[in-house]
C-alpha positions as CSV (number, residue, x, y, z in Angstrom):
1,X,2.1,17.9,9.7
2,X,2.0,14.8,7.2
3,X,-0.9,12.7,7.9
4,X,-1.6,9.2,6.2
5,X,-4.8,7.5,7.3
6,X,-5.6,3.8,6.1
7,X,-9.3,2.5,6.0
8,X,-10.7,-1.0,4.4
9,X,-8.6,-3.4,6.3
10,X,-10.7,-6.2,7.9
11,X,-11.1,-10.3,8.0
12,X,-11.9,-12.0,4.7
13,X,-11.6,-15.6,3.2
14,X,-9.4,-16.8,1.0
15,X,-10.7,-16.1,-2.7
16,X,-12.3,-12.5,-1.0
17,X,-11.3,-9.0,-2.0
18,X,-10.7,-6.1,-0.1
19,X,-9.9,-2.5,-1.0
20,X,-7.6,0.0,1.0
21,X,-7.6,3.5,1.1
22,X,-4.9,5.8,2.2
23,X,-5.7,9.6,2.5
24,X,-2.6,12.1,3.3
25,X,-3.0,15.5,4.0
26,X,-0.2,18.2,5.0
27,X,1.9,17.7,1.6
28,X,2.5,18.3,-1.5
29,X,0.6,14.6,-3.0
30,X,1.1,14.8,-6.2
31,X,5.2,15.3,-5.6
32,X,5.0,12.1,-4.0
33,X,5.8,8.5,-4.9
34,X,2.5,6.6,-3.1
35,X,3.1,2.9,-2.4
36,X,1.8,0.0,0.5
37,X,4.1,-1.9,2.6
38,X,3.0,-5.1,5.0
39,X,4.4,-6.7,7.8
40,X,3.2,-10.3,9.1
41,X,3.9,-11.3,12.4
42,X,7.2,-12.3,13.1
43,X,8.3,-11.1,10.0
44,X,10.4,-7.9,8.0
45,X,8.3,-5.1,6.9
46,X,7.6,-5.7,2.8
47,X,7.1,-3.9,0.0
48,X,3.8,-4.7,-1.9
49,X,3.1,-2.2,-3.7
50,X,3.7,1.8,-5.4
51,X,2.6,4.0,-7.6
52,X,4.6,7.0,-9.2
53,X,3.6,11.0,-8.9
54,X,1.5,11.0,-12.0
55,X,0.1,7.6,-11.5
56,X,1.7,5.9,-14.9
57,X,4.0,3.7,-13.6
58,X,3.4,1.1,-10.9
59,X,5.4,-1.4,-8.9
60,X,4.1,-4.6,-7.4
61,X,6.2,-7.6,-5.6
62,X,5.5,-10.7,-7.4
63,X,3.7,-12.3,-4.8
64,X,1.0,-9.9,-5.4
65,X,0.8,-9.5,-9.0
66,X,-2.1,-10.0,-11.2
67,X,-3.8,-10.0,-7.9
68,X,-3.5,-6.1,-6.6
69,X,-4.0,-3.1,-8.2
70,X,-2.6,0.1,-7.1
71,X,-4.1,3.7,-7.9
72,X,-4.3,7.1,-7.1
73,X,-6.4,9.9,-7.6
74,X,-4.6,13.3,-7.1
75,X,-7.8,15.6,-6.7
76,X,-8.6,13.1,-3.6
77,X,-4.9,12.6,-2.6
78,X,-6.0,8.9,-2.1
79,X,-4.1,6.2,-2.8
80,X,-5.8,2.9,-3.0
81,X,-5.0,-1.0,-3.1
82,X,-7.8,-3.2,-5.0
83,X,-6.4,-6.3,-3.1
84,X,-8.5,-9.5,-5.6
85,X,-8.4,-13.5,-4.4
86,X,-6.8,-12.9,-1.4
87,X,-4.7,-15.4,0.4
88,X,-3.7,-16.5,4.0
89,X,-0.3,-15.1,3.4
90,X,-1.3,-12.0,2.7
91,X,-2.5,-11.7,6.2
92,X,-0.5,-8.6,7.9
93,X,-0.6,-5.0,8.9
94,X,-0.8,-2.6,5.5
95,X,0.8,0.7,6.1
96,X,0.5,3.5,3.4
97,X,4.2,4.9,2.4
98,X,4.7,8.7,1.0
99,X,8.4,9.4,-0.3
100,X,10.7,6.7,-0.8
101,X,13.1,5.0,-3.8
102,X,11.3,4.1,-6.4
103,X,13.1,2.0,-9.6
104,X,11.3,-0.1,-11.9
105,X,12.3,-3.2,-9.9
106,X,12.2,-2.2,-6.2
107,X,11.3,0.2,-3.8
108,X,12.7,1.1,-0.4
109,X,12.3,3.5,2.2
110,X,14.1,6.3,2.9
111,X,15.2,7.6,6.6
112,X,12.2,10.5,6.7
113,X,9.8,8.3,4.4
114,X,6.0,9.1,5.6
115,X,4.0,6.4,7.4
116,X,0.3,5.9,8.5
117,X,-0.6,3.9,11.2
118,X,-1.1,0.8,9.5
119,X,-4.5,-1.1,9.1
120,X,-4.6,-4.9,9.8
121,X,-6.1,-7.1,6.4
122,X,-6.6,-11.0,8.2
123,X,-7.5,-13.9,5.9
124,X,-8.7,-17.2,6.5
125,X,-8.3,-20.2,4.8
């Protein structure tokens, strides 16, 4: 059974930084694509965030750039998110993504992608 569990969500102020952590267990990590997704209230789930099998190529949504940092660590199979100046619009629910399209540009879900339960990041102004 796939498990992804999230920890390091939390309240912060604008300018703060927060890290996430999401460890899977029951598959293959390294075999998987690793990336974040958000959804604020009232709004479409997001991508933010991904990081290929080997951890060489990344993806960020330009809202987030030069502001997040994804990585993973294999040995661990922990993915993380160094989340730096944070805003109030990044203010949603995180959820840790195994397994989905991954292109230079874009990444999207798939119909069986893995989810964990999602870990709520709130920041003040």
């Amino acid at each position: 059974q796939v498990q992804l569990v999230e920890s390091g969500g939390g309240l912060a102020q604008a300018g703060d930084s927060l890290r996430l952590a999401c460890a899977a267990s029951g598959l293959s990590f390294s075999t998987y694509n690793m990336g974040w997704f958000r959804q604020a209230p009232g709004k479409e789930r997001e991508s933010v965030a991904a990081v290929s099998m080997s951890g060489t190529s990344t993806y960020y949504t330009d809202s987030v750039k030069d502001r997040f940092t994804i990585s993973r660590d294999n040995a661990k199979k922990t993915v993380y998110l160094q989340m730096n100046n944070l805003k109030p619009e990044d203010t949603a629910v995180y959820f840790c993504a195994a397994g989905f399209l991954f292109t230079p540009t874009s990444i999207k879900p798939y119909h069986d992608t893995h989810w964990g339960q999602g870990t709520q990041v709130t920041v003040s102004s």
